[in-house]
C-alpha positions in Angstrom: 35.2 63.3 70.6 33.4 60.0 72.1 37.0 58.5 72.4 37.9 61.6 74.4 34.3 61.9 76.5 33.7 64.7 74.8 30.3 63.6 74.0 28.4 60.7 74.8 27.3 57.6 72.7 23.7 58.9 72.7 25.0 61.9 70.3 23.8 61.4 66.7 26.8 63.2 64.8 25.2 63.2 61.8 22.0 65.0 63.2 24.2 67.2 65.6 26.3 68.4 62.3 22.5 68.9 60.3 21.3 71.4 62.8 23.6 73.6 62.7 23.6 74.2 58.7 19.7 74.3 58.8 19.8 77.2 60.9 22.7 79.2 59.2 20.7 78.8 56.1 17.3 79.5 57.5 18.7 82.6 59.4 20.4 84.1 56.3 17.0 83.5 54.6 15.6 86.0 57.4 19.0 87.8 57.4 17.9 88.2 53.2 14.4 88.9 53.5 14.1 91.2 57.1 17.7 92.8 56.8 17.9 92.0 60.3 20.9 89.8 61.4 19.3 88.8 65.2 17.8 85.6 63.5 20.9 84.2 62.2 23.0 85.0 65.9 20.3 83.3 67.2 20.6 80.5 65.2 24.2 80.6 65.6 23.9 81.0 69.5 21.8 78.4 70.5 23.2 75.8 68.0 26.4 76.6 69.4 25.5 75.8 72.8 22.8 73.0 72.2 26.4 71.3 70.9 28.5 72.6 73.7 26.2 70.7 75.7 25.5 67.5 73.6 25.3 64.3 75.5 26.1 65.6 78.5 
């Protein structure tokens, strides 16, 4: 994705590919403990994005 300028040079790939796993497995831990799924969209939503928009 750098060769492309997808993303910049700044962009720590492996932090950038960390986040998103922390949050899919903190929001199922509220998905498994609250019933509710909003936490893990959330998670999903704005890790999504935060990426969409890396290095940019």
């Amino acid at each position: 994705m750098r060769a492309t300028g997808q993303v910049g040079a700044e962009v720590d790939p492996a932090r950038h590919a960390a986040a998103p796993l922390a949050g899919v497995q903190g929001g199922v831990l509220m998905l498994m403990s609250t019933g509710r799924l909003t936490y893990l969209q959330a998670a999903l939503d704005v890790g999504i994005d935060a990426l969409r928009h890396a290095g940019r």
